[in-house]
C-alpha positions as CSV (number, residue, x, y, z in Angstrom):
1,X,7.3,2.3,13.1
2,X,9.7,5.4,12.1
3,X,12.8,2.7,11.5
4,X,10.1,0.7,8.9
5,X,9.7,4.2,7.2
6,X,13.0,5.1,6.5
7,X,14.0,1.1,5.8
8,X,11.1,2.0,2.9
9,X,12.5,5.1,1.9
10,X,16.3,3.3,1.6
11,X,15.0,1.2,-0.7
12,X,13.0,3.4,-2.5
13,X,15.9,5.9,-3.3
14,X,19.0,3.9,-3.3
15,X,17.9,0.3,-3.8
16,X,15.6,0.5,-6.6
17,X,17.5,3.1,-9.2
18,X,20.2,1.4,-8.6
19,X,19.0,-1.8,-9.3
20,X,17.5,-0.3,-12.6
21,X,21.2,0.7,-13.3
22,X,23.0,-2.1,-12.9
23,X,20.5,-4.0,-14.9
24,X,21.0,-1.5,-17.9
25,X,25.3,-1.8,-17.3
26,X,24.3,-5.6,-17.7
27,X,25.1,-6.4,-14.1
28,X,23.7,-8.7,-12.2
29,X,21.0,-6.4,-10.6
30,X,21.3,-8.3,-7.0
31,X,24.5,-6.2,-7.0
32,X,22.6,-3.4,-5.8
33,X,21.9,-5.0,-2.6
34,X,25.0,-4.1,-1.6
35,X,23.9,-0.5,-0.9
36,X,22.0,-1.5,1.7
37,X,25.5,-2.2,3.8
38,X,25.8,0.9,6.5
39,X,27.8,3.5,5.7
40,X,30.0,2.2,2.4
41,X,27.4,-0.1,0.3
42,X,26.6,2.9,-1.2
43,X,30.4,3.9,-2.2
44,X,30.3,0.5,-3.3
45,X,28.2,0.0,-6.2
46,X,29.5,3.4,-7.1
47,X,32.6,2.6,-7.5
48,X,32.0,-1.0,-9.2
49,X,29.6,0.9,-11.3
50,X,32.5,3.5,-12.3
51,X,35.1,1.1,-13.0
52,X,33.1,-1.5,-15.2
53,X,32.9,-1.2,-18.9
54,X,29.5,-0.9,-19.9
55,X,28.0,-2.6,-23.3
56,X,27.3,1.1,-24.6
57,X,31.2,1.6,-24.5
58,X,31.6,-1.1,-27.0
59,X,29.1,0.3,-29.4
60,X,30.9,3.7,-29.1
61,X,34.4,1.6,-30.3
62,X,32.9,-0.1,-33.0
63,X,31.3,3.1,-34.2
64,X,34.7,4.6,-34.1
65,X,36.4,2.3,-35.3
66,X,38.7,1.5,-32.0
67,X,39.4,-2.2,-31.2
């Protein structure tokens, strides 16, 4: 029963935001579900999450006027 808790609470902290996130980087959100890996899914997504340009970049660029 306590390993179904925290399997809930994983998901509910990690899983979920970050499924919101990727959606809004215009990710596939399934990428998320790589968080669930032990011990580096987390370092994961953060790091393709760092490293990919995200739509709101481009607006910033046209807005400035940098191609």
């Amino acid at each position: 029963m306590e390993v179904v808790l925290i399997i809930a609470l994983f998901i509910i902290l990690f899983i979920v935001p970050l499924w919101k996130i990727c959606k809004r980087a215009g990710m596939q959100p399934m990428v998320s579900v790589i968080a669930a890996i032990p011990f580096v899914g987390v370092a994961i997504v953060s790091a393709i999450l760092a490293l990919k340009e995200w739509p709101l970049d481009d607006v910033d660029k046209i807005k400035k006027g940098v191609r």
